[in-house]
ROKE-33174 format. One record per residue (C-alpha): residue number from 1; x, y, z. Coordinates in steps of 0.5 Angstrom, whole numbers, plus 500, padded with zeros to 3 digits. Layout:
residues N
NODE	NUM	X	Y	Z
...
end
This chain:
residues 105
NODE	1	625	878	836
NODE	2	628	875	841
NODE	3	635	869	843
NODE	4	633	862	841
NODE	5	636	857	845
NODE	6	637	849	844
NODE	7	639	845	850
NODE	8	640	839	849
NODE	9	642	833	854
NODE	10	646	827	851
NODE	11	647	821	855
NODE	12	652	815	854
NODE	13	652	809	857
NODE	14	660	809	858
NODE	15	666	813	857
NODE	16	668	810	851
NODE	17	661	811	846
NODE	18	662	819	850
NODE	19	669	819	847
NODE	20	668	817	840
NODE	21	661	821	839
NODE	22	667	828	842
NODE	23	671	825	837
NODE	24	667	826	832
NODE	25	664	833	834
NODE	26	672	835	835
NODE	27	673	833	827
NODE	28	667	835	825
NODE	29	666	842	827
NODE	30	672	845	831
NODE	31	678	843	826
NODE	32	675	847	820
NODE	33	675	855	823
NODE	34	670	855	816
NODE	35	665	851	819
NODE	36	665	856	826
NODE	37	664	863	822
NODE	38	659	860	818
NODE	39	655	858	825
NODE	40	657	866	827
NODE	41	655	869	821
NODE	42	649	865	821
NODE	43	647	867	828
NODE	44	650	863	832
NODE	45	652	867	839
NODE	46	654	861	844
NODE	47	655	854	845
NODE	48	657	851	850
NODE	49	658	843	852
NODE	50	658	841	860
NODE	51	660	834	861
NODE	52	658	831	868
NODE	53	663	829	873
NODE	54	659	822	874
NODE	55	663	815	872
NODE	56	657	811	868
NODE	57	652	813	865
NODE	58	656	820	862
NODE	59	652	826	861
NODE	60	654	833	857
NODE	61	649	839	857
NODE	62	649	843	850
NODE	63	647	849	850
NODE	64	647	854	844
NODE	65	645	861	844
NODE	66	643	864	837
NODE	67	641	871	835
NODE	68	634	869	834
NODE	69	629	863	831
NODE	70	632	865	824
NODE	71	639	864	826
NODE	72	636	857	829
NODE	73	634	855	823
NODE	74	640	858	819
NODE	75	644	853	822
NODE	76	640	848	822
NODE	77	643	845	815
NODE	78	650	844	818
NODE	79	648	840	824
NODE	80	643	835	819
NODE	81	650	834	816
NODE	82	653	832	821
NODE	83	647	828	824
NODE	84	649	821	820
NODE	85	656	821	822
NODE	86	654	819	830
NODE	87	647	815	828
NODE	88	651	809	829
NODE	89	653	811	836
NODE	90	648	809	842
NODE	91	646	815	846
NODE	92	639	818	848
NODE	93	638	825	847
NODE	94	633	830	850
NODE	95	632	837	846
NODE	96	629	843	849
NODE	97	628	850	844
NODE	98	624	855	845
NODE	99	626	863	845
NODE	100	629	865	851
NODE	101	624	869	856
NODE	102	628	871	862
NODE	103	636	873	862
NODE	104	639	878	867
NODE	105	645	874	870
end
């Protein structure tokens, strides 16, 4: 089996919305050390936030690199968990996943 990859573009119409929809990632997932082990232990092998340098609109780029689509999908009940906490913020996201098929550099 090969690396599965999420790319996700998250667009915010202003720097408030992008500092609360951050805030609410930071108390979710990176406070809790738990919550980091159980992403590693379940297949998690990269994730990574890029936030443009652009004033308006604001985007971020998540990248998140499992193992394979098992792991993907080990995950992906945490994630669901955290999904209602930011439902209520205006964002527009574009999600792309598949398995990785090129990765040399």
């Amino acid at each position: 089996m090969s690396k599965f990859t999420s790319i996700i573009t998250v667009t915010f119409p202003s720097t408030p919305l992008f500092e609360e929809w951050y805030k609410t990632i930071e108390n979710f997932f990176l406070k809790d050390e738990k919550i980091i082990v159980y992403l590693k232990q379940n297949g998690m092998t990269k994730w990574t936030m890029s936030k443009t340098d652009d004033v308006e609109p604001i985007k971020v780029v998540i990248i998140m690199e499992y193992k394979n689509k098992k792991s993907f999908d080990q995950c992906q009940s945490l994630f669901l968990k955290y999904m209602p906490k930011v439902q209520n913020l205006i964002y527009k996201t574009n999600i792309i996943r598949g398995e990785v098929i090129f990765d040399q550099i």
